[in-house]
PDB file of N, CA, C and O in Angstrom:
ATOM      1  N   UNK A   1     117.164  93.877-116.529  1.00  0.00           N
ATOM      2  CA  UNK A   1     117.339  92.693-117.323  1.00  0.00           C
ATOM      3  C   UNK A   1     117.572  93.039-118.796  1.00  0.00           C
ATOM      4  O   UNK A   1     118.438  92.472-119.462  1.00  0.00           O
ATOM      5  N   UNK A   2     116.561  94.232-119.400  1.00  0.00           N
ATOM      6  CA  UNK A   2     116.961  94.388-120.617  1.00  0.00           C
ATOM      7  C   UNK A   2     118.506  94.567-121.089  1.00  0.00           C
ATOM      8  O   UNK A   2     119.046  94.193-122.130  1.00  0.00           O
ATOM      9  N   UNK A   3     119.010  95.235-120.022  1.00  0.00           N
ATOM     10  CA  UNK A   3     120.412  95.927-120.151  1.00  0.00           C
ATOM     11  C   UNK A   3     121.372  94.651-120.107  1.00  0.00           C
ATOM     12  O   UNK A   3     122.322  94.599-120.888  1.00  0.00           O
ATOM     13  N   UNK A   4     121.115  93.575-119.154  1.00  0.00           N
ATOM     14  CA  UNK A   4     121.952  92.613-119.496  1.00  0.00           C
ATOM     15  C   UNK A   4     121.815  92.178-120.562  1.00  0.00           C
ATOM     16  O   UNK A   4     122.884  92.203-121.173  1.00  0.00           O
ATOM     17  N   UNK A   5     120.537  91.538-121.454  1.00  0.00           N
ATOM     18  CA  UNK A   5     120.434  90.889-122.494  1.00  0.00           C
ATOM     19  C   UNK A   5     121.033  91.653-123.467  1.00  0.00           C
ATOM     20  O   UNK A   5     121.409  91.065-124.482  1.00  0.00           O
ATOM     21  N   UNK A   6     121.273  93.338-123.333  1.00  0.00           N
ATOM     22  CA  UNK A   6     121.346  93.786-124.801  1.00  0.00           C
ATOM     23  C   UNK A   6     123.159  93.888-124.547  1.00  0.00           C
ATOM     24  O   UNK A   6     123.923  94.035-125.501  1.00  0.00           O
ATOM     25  N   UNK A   7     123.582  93.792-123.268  1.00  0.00           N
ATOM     26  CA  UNK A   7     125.094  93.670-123.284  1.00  0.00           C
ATOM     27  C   UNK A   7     125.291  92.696-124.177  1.00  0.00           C
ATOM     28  O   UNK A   7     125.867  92.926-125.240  1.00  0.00           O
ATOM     29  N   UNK A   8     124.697  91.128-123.747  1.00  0.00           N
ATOM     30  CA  UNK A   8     125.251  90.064-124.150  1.00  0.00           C
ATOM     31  C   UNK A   8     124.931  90.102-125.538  1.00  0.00           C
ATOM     32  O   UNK A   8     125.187  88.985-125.987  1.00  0.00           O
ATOM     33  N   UNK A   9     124.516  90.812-126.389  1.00  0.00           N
ATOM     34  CA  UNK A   9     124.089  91.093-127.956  1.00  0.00           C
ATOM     35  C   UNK A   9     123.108  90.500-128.357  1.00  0.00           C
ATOM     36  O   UNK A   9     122.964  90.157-129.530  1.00  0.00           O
ATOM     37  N   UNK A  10     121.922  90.200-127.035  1.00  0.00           N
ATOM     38  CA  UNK A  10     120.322  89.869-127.715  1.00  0.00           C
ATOM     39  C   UNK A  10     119.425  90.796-127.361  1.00  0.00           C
ATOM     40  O   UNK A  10     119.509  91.973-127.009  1.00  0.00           O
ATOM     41  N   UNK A  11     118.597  90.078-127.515  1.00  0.00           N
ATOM     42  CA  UNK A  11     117.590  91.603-127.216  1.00  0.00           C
ATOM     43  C   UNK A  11     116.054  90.422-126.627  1.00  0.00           C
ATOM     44  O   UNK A  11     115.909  89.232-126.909  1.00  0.00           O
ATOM     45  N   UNK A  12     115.542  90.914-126.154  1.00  0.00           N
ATOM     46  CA  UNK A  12     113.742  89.987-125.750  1.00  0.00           C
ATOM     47  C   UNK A  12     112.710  90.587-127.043  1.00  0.00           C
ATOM     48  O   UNK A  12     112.440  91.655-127.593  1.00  0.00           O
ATOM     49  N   UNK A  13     112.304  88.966-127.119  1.00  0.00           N
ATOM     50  CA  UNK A  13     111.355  89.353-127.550  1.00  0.00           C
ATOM     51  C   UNK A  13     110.254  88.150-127.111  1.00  0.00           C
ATOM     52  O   UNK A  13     110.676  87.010-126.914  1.00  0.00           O
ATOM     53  N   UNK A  14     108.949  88.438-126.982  1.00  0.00           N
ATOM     54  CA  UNK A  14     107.836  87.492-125.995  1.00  0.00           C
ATOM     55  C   UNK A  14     106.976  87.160-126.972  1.00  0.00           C
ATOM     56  O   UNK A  14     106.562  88.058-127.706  1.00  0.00           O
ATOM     57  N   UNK A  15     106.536  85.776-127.167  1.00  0.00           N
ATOM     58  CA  UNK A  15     105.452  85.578-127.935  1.00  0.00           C
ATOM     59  C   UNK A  15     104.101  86.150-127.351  1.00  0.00           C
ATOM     60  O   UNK A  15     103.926  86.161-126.133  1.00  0.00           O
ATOM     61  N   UNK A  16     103.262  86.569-128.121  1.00  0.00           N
ATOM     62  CA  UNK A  16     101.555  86.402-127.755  1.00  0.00           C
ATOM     63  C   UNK A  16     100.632  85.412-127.832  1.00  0.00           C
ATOM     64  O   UNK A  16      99.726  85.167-127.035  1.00  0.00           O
ATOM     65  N   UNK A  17     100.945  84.803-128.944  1.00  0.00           N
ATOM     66  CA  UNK A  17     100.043  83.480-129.585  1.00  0.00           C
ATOM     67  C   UNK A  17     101.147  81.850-128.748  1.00  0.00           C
ATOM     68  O   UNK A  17     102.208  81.325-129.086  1.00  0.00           O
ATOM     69  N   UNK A  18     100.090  81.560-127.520  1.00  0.00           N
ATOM     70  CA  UNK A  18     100.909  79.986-127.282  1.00  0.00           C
ATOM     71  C   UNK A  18     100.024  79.612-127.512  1.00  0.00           C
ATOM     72  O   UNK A  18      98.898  79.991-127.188  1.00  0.00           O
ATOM     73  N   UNK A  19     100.650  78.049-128.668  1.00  0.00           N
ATOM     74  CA  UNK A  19      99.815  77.192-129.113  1.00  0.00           C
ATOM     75  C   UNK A  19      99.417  76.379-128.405  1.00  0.00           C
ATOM     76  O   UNK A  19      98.369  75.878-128.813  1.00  0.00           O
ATOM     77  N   UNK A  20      99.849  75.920-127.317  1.00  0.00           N
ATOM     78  CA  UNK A  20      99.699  75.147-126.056  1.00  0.00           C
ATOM     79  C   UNK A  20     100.070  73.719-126.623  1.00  0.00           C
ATOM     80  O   UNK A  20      99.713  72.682-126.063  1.00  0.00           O
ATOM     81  N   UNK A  21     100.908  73.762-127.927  1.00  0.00           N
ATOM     82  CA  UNK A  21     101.607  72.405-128.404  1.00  0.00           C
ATOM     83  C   UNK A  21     101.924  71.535-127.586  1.00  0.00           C
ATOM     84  O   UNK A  21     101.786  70.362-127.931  1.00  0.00           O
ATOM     85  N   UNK A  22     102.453  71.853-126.227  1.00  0.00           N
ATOM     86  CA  UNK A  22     103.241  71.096-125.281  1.00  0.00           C
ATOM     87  C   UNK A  22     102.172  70.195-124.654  1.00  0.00           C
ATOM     88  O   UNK A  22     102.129  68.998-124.369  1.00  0.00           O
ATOM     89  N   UNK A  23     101.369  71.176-124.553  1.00  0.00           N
ATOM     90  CA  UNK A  23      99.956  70.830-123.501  1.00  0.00           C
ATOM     91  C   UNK A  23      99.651  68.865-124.199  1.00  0.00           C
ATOM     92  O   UNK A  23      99.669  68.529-125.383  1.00  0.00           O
ATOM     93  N   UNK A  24      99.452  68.121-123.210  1.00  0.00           N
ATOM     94  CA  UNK A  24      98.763  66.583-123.462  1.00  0.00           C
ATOM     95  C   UNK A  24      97.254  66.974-123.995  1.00  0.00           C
ATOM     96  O   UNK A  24      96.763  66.302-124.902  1.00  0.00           O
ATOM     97  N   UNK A  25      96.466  68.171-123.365  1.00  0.00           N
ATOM     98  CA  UNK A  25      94.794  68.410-123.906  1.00  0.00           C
ATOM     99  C   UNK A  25      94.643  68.343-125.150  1.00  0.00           C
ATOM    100  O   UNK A  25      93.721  67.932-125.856  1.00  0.00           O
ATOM    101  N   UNK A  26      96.281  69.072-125.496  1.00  0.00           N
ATOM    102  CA  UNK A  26      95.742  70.238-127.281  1.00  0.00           C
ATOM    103  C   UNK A  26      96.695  68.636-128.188  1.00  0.00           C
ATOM    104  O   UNK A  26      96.995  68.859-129.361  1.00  0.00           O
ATOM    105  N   UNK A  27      97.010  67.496-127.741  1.00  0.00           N
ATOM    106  CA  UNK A  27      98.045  66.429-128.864  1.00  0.00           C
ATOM    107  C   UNK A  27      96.554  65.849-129.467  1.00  0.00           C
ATOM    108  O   UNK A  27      95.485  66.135-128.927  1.00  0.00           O
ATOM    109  N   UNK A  28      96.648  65.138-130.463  1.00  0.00           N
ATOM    110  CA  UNK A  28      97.775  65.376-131.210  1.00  0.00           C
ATOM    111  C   UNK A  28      97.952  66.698-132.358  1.00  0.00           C
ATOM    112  O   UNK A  28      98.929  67.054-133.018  1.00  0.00           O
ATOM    113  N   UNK A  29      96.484  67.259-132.262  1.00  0.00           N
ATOM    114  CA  UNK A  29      96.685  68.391-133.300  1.00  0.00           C
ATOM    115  C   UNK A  29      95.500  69.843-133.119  1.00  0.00           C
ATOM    116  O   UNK A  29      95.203  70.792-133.844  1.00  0.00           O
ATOM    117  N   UNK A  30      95.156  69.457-132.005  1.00  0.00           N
ATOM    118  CA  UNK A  30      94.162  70.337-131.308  1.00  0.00           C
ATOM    119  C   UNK A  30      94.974  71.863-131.268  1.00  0.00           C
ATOM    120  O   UNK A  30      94.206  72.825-131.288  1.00  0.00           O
ATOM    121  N   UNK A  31      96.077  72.100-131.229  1.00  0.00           N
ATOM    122  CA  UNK A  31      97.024  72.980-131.270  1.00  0.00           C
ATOM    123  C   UNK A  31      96.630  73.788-131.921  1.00  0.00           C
ATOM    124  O   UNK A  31      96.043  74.806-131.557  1.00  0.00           O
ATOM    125  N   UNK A  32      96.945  73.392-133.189  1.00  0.00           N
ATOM    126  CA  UNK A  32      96.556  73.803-134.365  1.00  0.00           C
ATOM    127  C   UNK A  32      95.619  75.046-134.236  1.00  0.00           C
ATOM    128  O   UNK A  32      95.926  76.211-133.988  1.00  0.00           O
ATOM    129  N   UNK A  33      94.206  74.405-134.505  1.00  0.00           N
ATOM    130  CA  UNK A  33      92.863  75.196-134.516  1.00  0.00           C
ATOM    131  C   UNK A  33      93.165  76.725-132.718  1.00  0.00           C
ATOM    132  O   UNK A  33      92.883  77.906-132.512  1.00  0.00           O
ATOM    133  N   UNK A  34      93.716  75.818-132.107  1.00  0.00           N
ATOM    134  CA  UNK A  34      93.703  76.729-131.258  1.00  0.00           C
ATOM    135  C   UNK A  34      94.885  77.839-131.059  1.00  0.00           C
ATOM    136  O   UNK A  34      94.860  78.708-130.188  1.00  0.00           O
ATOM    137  N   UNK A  35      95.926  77.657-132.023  1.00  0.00           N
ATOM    138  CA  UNK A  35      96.542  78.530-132.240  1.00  0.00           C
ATOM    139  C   UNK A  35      96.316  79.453-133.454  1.00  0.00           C
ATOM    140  O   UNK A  35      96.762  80.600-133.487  1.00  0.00           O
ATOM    141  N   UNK A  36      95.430  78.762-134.687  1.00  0.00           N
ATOM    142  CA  UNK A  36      94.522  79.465-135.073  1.00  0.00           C
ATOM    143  C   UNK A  36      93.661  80.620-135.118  1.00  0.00           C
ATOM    144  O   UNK A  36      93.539  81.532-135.935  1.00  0.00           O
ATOM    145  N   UNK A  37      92.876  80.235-133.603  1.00  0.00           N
ATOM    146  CA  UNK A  37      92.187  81.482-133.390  1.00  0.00           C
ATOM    147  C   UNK A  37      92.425  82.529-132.427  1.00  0.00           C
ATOM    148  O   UNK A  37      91.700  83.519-132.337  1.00  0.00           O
ATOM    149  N   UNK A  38      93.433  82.318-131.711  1.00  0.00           N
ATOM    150  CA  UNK A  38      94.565  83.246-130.996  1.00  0.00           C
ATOM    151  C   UNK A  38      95.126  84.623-132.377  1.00  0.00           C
ATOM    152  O   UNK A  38      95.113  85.834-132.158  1.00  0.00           O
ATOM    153  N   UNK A  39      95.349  84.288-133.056  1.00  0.00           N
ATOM    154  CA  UNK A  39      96.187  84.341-134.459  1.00  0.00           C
ATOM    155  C   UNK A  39      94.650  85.112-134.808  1.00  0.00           C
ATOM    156  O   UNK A  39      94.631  86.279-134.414  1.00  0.00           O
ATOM    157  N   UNK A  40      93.769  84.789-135.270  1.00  0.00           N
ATOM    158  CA  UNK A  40      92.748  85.902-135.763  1.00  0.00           C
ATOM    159  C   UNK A  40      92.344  86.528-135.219  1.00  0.00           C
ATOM    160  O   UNK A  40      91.424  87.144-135.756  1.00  0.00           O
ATOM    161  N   UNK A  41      92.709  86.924-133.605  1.00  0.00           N
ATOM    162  CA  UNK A  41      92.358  87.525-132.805  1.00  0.00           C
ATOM    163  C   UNK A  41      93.210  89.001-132.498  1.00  0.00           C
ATOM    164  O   UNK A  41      92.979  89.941-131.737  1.00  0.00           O
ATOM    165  N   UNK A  42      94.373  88.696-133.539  1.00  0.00           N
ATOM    166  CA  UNK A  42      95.594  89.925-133.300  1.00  0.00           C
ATOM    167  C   UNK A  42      95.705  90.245-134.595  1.00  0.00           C
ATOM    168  O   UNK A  42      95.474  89.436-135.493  1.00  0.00           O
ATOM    169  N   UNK A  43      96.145  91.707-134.828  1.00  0.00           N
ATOM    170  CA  UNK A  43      96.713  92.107-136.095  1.00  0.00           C
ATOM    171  C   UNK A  43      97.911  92.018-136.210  1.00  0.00           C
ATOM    172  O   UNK A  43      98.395  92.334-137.297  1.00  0.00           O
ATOM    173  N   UNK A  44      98.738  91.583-135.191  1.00  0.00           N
ATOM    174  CA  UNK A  44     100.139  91.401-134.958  1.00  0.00           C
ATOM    175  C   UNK A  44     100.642  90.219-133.955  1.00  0.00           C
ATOM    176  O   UNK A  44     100.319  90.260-132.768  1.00  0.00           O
ATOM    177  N   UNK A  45     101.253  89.414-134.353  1.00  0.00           N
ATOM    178  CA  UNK A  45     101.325  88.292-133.260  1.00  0.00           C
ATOM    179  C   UNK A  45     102.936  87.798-133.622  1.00  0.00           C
ATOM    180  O   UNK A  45     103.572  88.152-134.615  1.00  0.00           O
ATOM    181  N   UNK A  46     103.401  86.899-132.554  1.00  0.00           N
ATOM    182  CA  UNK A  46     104.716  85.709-132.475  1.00  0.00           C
ATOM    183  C   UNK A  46     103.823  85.164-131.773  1.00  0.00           C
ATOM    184  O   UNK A  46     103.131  85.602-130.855  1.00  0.00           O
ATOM    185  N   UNK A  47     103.921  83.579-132.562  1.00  0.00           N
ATOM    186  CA  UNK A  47     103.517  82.382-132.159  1.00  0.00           C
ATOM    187  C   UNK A  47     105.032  81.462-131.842  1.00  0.00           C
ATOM    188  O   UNK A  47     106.148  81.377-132.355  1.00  0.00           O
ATOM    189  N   UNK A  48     104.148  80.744-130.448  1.00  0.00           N
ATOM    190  CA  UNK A  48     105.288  80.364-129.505  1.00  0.00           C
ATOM    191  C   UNK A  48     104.877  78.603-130.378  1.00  0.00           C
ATOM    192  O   UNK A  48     103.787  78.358-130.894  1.00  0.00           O
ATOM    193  N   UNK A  49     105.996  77.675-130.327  1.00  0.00           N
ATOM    194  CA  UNK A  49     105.564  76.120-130.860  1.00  0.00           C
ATOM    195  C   UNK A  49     106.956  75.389-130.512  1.00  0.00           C
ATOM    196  O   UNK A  49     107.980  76.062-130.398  1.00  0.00           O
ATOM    197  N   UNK A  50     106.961  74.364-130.390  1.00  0.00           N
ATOM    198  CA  UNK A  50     108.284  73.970-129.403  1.00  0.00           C
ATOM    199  C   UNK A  50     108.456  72.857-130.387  1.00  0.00           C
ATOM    200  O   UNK A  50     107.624  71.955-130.487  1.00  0.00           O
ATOM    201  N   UNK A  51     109.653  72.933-131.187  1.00  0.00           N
ATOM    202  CA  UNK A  51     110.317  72.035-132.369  1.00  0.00           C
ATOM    203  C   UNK A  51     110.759  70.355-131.525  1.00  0.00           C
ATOM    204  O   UNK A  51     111.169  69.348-132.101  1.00  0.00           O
ATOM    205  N   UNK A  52     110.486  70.543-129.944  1.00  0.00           N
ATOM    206  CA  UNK A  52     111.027  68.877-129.451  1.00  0.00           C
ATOM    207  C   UNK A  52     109.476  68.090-129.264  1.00  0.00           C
ATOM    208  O   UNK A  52     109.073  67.164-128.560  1.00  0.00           O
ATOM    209  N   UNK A  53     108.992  68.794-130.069  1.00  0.00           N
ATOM    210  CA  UNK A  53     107.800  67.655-129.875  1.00  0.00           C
ATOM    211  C   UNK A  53     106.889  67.234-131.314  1.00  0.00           C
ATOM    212  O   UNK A  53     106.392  67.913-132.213  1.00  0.00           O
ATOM    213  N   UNK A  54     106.943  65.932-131.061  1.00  0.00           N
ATOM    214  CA  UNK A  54     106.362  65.271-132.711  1.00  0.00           C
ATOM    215  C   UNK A  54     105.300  65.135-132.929  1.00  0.00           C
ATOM    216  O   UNK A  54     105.003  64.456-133.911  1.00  0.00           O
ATOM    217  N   UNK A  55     104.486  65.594-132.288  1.00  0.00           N
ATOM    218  CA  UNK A  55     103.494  66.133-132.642  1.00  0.00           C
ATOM    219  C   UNK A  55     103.422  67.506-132.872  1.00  0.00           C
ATOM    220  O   UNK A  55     102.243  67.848-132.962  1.00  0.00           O
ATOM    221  N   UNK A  56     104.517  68.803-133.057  1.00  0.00           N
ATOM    222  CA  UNK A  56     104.240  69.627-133.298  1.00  0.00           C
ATOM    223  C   UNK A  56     104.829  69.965-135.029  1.00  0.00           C
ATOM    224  O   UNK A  56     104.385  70.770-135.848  1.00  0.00           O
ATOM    225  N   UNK A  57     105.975  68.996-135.137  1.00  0.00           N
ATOM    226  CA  UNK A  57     106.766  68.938-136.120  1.00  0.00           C
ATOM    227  C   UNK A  57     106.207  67.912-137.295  1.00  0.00           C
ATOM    228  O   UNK A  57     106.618  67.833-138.452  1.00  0.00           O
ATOM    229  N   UNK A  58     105.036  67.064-136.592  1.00  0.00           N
ATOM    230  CA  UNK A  58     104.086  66.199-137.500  1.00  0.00           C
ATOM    231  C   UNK A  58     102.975  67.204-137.877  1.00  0.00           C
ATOM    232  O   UNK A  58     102.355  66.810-138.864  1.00  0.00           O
ATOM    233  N   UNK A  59     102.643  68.100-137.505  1.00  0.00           N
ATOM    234  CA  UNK A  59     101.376  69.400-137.929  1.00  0.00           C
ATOM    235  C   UNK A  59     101.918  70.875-138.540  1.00  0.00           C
ATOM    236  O   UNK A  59     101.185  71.718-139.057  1.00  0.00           O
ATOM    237  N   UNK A  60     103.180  70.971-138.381  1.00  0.00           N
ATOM    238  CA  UNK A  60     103.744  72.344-138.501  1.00  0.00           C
ATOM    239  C   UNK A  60     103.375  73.052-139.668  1.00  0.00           C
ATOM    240  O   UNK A  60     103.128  74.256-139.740  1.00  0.00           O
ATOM    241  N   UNK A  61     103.352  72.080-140.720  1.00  0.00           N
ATOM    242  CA  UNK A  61     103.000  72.062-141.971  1.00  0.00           C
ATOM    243  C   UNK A  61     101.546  72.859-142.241  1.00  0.00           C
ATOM    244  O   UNK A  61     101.166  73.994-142.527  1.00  0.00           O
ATOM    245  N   UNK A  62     101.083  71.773-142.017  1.00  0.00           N
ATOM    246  CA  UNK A  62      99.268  72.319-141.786  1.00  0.00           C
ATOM    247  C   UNK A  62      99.419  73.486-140.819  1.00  0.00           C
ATOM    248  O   UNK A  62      99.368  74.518-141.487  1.00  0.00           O
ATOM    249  N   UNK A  63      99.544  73.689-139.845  1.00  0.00           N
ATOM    250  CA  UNK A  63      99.655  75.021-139.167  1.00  0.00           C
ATOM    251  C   UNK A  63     100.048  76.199-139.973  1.00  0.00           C
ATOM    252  O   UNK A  63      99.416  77.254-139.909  1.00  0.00           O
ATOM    253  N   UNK A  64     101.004  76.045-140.674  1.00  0.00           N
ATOM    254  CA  UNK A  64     101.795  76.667-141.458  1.00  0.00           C
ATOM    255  C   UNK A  64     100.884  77.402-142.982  1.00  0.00           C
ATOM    256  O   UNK A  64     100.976  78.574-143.347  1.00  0.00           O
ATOM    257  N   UNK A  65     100.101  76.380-143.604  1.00  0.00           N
ATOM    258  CA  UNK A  65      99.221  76.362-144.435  1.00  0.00           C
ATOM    259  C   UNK A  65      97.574  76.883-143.847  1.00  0.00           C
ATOM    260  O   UNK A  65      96.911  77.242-144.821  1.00  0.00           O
ATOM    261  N   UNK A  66      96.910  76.986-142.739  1.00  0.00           N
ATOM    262  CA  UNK A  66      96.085  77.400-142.384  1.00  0.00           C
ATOM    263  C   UNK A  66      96.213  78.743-142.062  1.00  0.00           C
ATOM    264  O   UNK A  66      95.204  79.429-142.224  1.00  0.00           O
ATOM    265  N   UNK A  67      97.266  79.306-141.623  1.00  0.00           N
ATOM    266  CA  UNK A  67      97.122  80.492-141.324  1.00  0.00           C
ATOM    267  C   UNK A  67      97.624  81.450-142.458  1.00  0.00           C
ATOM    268  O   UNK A  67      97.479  82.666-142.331  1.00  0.00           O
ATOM    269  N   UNK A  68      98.252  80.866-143.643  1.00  0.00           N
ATOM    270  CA  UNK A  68      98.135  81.057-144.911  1.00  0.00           C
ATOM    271  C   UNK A  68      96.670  81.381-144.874  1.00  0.00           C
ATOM    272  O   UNK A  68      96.295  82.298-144.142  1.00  0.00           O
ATOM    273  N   UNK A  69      96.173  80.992-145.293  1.00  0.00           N
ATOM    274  CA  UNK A  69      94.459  80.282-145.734  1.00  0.00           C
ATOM    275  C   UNK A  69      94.250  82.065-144.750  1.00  0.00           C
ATOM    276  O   UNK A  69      94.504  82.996-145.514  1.00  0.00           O
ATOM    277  N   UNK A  70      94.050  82.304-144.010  1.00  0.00           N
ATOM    278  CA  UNK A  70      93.597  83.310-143.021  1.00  0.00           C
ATOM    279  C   UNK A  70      93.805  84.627-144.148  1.00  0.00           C
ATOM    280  O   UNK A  70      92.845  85.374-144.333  1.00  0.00           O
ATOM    281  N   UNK A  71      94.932  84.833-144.784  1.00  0.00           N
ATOM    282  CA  UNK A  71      94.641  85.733-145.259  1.00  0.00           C
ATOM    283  C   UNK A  71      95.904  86.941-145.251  1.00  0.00           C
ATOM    284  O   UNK A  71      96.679  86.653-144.338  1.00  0.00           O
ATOM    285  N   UNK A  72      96.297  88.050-145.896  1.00  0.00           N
ATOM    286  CA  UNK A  72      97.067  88.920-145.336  1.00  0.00           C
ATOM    287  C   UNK A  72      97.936  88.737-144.292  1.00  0.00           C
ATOM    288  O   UNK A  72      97.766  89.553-143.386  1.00  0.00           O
ATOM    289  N   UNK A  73      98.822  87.926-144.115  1.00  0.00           N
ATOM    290  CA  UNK A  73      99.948  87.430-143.108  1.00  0.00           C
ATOM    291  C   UNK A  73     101.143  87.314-143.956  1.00  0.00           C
ATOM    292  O   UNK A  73     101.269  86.550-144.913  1.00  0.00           O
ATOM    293  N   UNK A  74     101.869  88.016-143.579  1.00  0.00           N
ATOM    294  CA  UNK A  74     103.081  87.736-143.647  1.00  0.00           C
ATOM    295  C   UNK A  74     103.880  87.110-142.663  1.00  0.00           C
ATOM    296  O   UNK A  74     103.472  87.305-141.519  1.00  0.00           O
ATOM    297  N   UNK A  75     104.854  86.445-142.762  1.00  0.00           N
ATOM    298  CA  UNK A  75     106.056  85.692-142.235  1.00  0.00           C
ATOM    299  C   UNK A  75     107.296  86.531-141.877  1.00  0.00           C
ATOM    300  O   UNK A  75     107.909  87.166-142.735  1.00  0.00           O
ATOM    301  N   UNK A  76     107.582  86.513-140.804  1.00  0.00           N
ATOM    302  CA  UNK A  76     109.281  87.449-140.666  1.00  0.00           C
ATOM    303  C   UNK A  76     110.037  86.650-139.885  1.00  0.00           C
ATOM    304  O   UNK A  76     109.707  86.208-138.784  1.00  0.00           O
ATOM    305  N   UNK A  77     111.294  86.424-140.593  1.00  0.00           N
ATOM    306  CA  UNK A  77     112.604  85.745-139.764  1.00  0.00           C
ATOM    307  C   UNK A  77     112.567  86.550-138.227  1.00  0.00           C
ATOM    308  O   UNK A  77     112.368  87.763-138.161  1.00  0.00           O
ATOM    309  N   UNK A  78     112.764  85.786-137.149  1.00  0.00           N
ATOM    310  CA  UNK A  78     113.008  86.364-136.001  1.00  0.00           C
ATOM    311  C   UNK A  78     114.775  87.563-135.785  1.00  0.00           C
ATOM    312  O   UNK A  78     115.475  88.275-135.064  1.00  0.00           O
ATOM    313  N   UNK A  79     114.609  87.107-136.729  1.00  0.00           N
ATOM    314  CA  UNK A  79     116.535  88.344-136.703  1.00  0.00           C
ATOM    315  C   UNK A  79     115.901  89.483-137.284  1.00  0.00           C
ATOM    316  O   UNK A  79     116.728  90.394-137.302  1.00  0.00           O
ATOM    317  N   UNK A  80     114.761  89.862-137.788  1.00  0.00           N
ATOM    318  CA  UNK A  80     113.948  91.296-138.023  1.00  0.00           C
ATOM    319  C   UNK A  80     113.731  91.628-137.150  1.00  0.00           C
ATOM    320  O   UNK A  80     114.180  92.764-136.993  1.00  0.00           O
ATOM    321  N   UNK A  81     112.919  91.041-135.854  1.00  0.00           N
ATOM    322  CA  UNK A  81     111.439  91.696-135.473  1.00  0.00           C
ATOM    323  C   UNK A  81     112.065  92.882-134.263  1.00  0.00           C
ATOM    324  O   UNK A  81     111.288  93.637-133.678  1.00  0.00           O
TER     325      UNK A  81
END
């Protein structure tokens, strides 16, 4: 499979951290905290969050700003990693 993807000029890459955004348990913002502590649990992570849902695009922000708050994190465009 790798070999097909890297024909077609992508490459895989797999998140570690699912926020379980999708999940009905974690709406409207339970996500959050629980993608949170997934996230302090790694020194290295991709967090998975699914942009068709409004409740994820109503918190992204705050998500975005808490794991700020955590400390030593940097951000990388997915065309790096």
């Amino acid at each position: 499979m790798d070999k097909v993807v890297a024909a077609l000029g992508y490459r895989l890459v797999f998140w570690s951290v699912d926020t379980l955004d999708w999940d009905r348990d974690y709406q409207p913002d339970r996500w959050v905290q629980h993608g949170l502590d997934q996230i302090r649990k790694r020194e290295r992570c991709i967090v998975l969050n699914h942009d068709i849902h409004k409740t994820t695009a109503d918190n992204l922000q705050m998500f975005i700003d808490r794991i700020k708050q955590i400390g030593n994190v940097t951000f990388t465009p997915p065309s790096t990693l």
